[in-house]
DRENDRENTOR-329510 format. One record per atom (N, C-alpha, C): x negated, y, z negated; residue in three letters. Coordinates in steps of 0.02 Angstrom, whole numbers, plus 32768, in hexadecimal, padded with zeros to 4 digits. Example, Ala and Ser with C-alpha at 12.3 -4.5 7.8 and 13.67 -1.06 7.14 Angstrom:
<rs>
7D6C7EE47E7AALA/7D997F1F7E7AALA/7D6C7F5B7E7AALA/7D7E7F907E9ESER/7D547FCB7E9BSER/7D7B80027E76SER/
</rs>
This chain:
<rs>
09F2A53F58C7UNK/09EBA53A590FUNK/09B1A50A591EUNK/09C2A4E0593FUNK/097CA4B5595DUNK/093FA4DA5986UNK/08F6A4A35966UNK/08DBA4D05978UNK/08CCA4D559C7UNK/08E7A4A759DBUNK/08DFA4B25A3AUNK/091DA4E25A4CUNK/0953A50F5A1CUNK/096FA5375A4DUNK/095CA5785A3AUNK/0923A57B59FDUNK/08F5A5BA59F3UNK/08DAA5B65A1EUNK/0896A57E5A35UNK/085EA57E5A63UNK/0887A59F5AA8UNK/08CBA57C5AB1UNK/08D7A58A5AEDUNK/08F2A5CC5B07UNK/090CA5EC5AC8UNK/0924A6405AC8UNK/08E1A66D5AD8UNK/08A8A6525A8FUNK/0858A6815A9CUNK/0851A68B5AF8UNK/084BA6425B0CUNK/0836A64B5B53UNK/0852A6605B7CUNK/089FA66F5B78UNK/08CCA69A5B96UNK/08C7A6DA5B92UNK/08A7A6F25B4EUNK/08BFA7375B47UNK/087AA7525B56UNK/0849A7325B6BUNK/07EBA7395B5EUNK/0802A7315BB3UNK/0814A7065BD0UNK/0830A71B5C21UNK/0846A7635C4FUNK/0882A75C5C1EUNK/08A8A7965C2BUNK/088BA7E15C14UNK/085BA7EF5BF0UNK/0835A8285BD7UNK/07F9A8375C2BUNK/07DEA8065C19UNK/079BA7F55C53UNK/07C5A81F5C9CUNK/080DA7FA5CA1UNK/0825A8065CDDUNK/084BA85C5CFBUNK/085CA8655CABUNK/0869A8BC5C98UNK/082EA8D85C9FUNK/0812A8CB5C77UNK/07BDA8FE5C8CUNK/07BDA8FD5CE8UNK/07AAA8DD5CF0UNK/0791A8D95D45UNK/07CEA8F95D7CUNK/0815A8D95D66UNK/0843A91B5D7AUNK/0849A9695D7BUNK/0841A9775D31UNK/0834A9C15D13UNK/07FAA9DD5D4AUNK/07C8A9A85D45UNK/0782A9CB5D64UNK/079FA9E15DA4UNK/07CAA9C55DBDUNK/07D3A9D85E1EUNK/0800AA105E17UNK/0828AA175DDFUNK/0863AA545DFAUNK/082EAA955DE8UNK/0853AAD25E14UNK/082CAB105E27UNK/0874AB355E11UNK/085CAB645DFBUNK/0817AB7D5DE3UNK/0823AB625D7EUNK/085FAB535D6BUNK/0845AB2E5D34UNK/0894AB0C5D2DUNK/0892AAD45CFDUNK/08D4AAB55CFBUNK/0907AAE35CCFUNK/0951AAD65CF9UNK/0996AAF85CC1UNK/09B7AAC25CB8UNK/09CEAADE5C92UNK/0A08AAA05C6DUNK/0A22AA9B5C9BUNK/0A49AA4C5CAFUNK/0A81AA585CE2UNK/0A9BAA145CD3UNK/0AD9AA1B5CA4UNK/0B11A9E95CAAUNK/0B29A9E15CE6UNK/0B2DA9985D00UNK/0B5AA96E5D2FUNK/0B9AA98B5D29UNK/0BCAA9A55D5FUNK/0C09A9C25D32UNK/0C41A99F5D7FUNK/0C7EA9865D66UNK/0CA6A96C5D94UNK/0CC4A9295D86UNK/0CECA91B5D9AUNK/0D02A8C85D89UNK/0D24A89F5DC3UNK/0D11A8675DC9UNK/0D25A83C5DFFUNK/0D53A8115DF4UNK/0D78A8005E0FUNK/0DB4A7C85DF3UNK/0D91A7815E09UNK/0D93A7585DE2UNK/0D61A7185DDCUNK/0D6FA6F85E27UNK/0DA0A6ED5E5FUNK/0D9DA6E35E98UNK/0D6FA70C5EC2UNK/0D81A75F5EB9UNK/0D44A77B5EFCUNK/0D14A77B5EDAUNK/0CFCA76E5E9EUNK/0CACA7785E91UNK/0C80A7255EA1UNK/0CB0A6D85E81UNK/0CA5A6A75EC0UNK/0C92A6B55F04UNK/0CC2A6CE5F1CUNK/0CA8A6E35F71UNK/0C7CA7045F81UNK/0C7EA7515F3EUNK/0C30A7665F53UNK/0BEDA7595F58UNK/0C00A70E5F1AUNK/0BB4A7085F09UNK/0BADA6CA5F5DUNK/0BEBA6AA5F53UNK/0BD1A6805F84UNK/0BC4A6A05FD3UNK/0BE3A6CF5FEAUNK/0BB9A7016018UNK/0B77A71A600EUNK/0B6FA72F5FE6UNK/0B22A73D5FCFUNK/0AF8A7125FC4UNK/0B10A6DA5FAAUNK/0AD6A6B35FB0UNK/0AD1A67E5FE2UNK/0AF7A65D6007UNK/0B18A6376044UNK/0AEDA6486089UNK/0B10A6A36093UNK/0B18A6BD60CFUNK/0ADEA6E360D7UNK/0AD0A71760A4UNK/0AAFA754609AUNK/0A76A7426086UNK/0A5EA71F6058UNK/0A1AA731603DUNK/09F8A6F0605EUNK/0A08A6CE607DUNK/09E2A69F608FUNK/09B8A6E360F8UNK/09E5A6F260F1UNK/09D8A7366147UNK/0996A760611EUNK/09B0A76E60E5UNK/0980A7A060C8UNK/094BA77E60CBUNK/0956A7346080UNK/0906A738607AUNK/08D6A71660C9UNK/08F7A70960F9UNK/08D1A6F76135UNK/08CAA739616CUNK/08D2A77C6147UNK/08C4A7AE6164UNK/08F5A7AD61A8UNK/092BA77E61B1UNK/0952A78861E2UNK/0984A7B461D9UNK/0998A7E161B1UNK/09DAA7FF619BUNK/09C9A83E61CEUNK/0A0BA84261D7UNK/0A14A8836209UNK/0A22A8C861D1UNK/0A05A90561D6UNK/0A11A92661A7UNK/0A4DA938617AUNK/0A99A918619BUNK/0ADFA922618BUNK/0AD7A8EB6153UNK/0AB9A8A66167UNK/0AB7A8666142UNK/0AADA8896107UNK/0A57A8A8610FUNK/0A2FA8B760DDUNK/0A64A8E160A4UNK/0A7BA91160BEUNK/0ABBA941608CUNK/0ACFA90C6083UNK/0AFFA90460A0UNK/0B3AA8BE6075UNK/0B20A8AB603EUNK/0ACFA8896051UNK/0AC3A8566016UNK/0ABFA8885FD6UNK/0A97A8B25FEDUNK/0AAAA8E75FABUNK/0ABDA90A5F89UNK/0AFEA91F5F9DUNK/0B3CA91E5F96UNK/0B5DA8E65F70UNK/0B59A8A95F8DUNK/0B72A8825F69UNK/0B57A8625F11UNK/0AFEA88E5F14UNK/0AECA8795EE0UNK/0AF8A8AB5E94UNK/0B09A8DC5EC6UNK/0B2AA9165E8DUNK/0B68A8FB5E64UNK/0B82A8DF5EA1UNK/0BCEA8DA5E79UNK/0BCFA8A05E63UNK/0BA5A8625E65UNK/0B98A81B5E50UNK/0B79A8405DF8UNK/0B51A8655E03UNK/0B2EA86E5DB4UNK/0B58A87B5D82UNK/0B8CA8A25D89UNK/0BBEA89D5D4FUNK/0BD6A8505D3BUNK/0BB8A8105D4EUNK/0BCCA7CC5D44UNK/0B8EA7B55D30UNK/0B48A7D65D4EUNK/0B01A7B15D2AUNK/0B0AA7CC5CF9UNK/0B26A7F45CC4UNK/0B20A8065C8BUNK/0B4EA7CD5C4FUNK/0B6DA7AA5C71UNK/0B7FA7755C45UNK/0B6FA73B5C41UNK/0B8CA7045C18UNK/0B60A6BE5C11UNK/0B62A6925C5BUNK/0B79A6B55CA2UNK/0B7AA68D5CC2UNK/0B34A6975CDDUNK/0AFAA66D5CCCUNK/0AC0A6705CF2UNK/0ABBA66F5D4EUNK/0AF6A6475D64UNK/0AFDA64F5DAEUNK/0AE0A6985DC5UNK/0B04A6D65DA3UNK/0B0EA7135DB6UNK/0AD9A71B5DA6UNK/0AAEA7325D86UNK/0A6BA7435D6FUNK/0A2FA7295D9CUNK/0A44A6E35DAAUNK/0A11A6C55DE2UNK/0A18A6E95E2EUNK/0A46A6F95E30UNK/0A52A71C5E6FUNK/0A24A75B5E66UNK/0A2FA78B5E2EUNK/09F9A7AB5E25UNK/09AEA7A55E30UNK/09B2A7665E1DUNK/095FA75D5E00UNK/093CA74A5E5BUNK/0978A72E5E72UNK/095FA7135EBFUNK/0968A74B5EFCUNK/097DA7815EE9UNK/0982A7C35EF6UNK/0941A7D85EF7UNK/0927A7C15EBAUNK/08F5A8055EAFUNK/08AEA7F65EBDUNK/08B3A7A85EC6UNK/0885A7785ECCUNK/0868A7A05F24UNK/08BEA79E5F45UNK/08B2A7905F95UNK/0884A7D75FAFUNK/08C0A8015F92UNK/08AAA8525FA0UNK/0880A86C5F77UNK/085FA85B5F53UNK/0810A87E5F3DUNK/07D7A84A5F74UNK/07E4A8195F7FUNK/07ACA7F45FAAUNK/07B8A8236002UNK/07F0A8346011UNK/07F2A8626042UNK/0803A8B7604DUNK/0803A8B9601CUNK/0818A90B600FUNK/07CDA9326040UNK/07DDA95B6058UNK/07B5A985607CUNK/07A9A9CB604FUNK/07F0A9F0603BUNK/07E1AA326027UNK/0815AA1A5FD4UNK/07E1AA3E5FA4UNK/080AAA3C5F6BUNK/082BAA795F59UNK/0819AAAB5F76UNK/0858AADC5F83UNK/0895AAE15FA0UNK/089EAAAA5FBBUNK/08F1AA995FE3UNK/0916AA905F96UNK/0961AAC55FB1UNK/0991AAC35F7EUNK/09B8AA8A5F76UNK/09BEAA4C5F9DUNK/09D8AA125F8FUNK/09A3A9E95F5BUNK/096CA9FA5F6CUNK/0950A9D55F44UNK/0937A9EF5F02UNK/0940AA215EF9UNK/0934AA465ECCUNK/0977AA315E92UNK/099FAA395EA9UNK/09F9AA3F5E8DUNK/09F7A9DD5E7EUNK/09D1A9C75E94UNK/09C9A95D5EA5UNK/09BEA9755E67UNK/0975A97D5E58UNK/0944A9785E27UNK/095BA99E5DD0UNK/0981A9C45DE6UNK/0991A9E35DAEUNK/09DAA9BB5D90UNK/0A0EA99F5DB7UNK/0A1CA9715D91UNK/0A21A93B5D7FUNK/09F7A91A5DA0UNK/09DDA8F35D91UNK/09B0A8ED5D43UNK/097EA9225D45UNK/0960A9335D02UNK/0991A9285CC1UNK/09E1A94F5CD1UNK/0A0CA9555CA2UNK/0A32A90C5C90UNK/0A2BA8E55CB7UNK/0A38A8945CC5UNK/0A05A8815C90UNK/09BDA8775C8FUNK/09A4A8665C85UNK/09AAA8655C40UNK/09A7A8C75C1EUNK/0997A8E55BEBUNK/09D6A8B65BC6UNK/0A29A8BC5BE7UNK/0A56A8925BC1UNK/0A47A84B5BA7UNK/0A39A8225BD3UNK/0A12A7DB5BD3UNK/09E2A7E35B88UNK/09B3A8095B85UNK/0989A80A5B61UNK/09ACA8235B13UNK/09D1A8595B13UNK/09EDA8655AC3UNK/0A1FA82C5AB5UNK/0A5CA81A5ADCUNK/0A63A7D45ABFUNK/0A40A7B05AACUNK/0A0BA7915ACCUNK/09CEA7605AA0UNK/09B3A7965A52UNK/09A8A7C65A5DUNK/0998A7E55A1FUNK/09C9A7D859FCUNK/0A1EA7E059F0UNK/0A34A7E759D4UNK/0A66A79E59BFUNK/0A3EA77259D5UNK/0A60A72E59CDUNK/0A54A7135996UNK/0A78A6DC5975UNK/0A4CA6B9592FUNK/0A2EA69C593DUNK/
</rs>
């Protein structure tokens, strides 16, 4: 394997750890396992992501979302994560710009949407991360 697609895995997986820790830290009262579970047929999960990221998260992260928006978007990120768990990085970034938006505005970290965000998200992550462990 070349050595720039080691360097470039280390810093992926030295990313993705950094970014699990700091997740883990927010869920209450401690993290559970929680597989992504569901499947999208490759047309509505296109549409979802492009609703979510198009329509929805641009309301969110400008704190304009009306609280229905706000569900939708997260809603839509539940059922998008069964797709960040594979090689399509699109899906994962949606995550990552998820989590980016709503930890810079989150008010209460006891809300069960965000709680249920964070946890699988974590399990996103944790997948992301044993592939790199378990790659050549």
């Amino acid at each position: 394997m070349p050595d720039s697609l080691v360097a470039r895995r280390q810093l992926l997986r030295r990313s993705l750890e950094v970014r699990l820790r700091e997740v883990t830290g927010r869920i209450v009262p401690a993290p559970e396992v929680v597989r992504p579970e569901g499947d999208l047929a490759p047309e509505a999960a296109e549409e979802m992501l492009r609703v979510a990221m198009v329509r929805l998260w641009p309301r969110v992260r400008s704190d304009q979302a009306s609280k229905e928006e706000r569900a939708a978007y997260l809603s839509s990120l539940a059922q998008l994560a069964r797709l960040a768990i594979t090689t399509d990085w699109r899906f994962l970034d949606v995550m990552n710009n998820a989590y980016e938006t709503l930890v810079q505005q989150h008010k209460s970290e006891r809300d069960g949407q965000w709680q249920s965000f964070l946890q699988t998200y974590a399990a996103v992550l944790r997948n992301h991360l044993d592939r790199l462990v378990d790659a050549p």
